[in-house]
N, C-alpha and C positions, 0 to 999 in steps of 0.2 A: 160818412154821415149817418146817424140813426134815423132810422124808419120816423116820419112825423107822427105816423099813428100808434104810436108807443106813447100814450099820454102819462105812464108812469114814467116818460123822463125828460115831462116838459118844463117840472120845476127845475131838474137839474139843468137843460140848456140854457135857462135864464141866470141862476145862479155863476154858470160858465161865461155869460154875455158878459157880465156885471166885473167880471175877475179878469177879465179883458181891456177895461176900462182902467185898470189901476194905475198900469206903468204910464197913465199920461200926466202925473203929478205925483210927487214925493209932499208935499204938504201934508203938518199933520191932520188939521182939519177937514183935509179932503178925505182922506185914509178913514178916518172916522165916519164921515160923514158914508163912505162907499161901505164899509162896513156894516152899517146900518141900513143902507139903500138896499145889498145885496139877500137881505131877510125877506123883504115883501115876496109877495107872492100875490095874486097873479101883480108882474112887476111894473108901475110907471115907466111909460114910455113917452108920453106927452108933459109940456109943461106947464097944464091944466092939473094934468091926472098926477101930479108929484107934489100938486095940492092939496089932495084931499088929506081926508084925516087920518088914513090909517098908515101916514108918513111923519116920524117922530123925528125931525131934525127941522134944518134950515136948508130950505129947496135951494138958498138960492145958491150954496158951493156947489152943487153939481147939475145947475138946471142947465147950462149949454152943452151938458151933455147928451141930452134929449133928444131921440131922432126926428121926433114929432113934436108941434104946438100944441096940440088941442088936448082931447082927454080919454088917450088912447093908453090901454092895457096891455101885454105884453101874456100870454098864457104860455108860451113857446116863441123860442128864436132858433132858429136854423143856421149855419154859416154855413158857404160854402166860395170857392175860390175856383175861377175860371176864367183862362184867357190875363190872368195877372189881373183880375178882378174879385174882388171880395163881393160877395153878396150876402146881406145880411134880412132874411125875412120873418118878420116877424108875424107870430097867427096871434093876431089880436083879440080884443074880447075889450066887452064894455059894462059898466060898470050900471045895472039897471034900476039900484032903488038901494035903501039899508033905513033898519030900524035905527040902528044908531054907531058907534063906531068898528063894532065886531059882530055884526051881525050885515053884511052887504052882499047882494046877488051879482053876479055878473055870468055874462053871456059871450061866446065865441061868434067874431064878426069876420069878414074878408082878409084874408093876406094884404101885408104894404114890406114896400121894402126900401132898402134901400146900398146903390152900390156905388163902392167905393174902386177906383183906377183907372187905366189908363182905357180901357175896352168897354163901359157900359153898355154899350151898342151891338155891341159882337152877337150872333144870331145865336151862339153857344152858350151866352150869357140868358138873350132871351128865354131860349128853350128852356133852360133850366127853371129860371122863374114860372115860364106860365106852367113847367111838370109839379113846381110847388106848390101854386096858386093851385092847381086842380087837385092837389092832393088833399089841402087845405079846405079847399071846399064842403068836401064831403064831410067835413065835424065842424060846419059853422053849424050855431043854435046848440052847442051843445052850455051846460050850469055848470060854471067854476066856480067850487067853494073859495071862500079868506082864509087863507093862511095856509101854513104845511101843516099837515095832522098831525094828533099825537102817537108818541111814539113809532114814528116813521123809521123807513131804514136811508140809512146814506150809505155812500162809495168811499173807498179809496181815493177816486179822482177830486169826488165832490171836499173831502178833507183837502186835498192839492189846494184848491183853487181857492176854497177861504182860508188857509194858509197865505197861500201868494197873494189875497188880495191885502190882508194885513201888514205884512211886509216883502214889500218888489222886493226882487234879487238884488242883492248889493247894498241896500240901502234899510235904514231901521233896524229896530231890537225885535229878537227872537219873540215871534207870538209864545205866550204859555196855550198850553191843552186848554184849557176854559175859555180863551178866548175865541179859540177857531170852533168850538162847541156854541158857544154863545152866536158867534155867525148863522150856523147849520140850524140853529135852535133845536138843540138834542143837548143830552149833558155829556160831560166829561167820558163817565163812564162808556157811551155812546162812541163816541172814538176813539177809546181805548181799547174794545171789541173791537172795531175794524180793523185798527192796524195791526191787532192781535192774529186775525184770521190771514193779514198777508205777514203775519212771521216777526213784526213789528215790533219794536217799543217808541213812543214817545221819541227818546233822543237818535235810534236809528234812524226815524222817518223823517225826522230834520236834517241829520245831514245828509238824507239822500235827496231831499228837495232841492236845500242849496248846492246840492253839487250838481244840482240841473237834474236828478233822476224822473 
């Protein structure tokens, strides 16, 4: 698991939440709609906060997916897996004022979480939680700008994952380059330099995808 205080790769764990989300529906609409979900930054996690305005779809394909009702923000998400239990925590942040739809402030608020199996209870599970919750602590109150910056850099992984959020394994038509760019919001050329730097082209890195690479 990465250090939480690595905030240069808090958009990428959310980004990674969201690509996690895919394989629970092959619908095209949904696909779309998660495609588009997967851009926000800091991410809806409430289904208040998948409200507001800087969400360009129809909340309502993927509002039961929401770990939260209310109008909770997502700056980072953590996973981790203990005791045959997923723990999924999210460092939230809240959304405190905006001039209008691209220009809004938010702020970092308390850890919530939420776990998934058969051990919630398990004291192994606890521990974990409250070693996050204190990690978490220490960068509440910190200013999360809207959106990913320009000219950002992306990964290897981060191309993986809005790849596979566009089309689950098995199912649907080959993303083109521009679309899994359009995901990342970087351009084409943008990850055509990354896969360049791991030796890549374009049709290599597709089929090492679907071959499960």
């Amino acid at each position: 698991m990465e250090s939480i205080a690595d905030k240069k790769k808090w958009q990428e764990s959310t980004t990674s939440w969201v690509a996690g989300l895919y394989s629970r529906s092959t619908d095209h609409d949904f696909r779309v709609a998660i495609a588009r979900y997967m851009r926000l930054y800091p991410l809806p996690v409430g289904r208040r906060s998948l409200r507001q305005p800087l969400w360009f779809g129809n909340p309502d394909t993927i509002d039961g997916l929401m770990p939260f009702i209310g109008d909770e923000f997502a700056a980072c998400i953590m996973l981790d897996r203990i005791k045959d239990t997923t723990i999924e925590a999210f460092g939230l942040c809240r959304l405190e004022g905006r001039d209008d739809r691209l220009h809004m402030a938010f702020r970092t608020t308390p850890m919530q979480f939420r776990l998934t199996g058969p051990n919630p209870a398990h004291q192994d599970v606890t521990a974990r939680c409250i070693e996050l919750k204190a990690s978490w602590s220490k960068l509440v109150g910190i200013s999360i700008p809207l959106g990913r910056p320009a000219g950002r850099t992306i990964t290897r992984k981060q191309v993986v994952d809005a790849f596979n959020a566009l089309a689950p394994k098995g199912w649907g038509p080959i993303p083109e380059q521009w679309e899994v760019a359009e995901v990342l919001d970087v351009n084409a050329r943008t990850v055509r330099n990354v896969l360049q730097e791991s030796g890549e082209s374009w049709k290599s890195f597709v089929r090492a995808v679907t071959d499960g690479d």
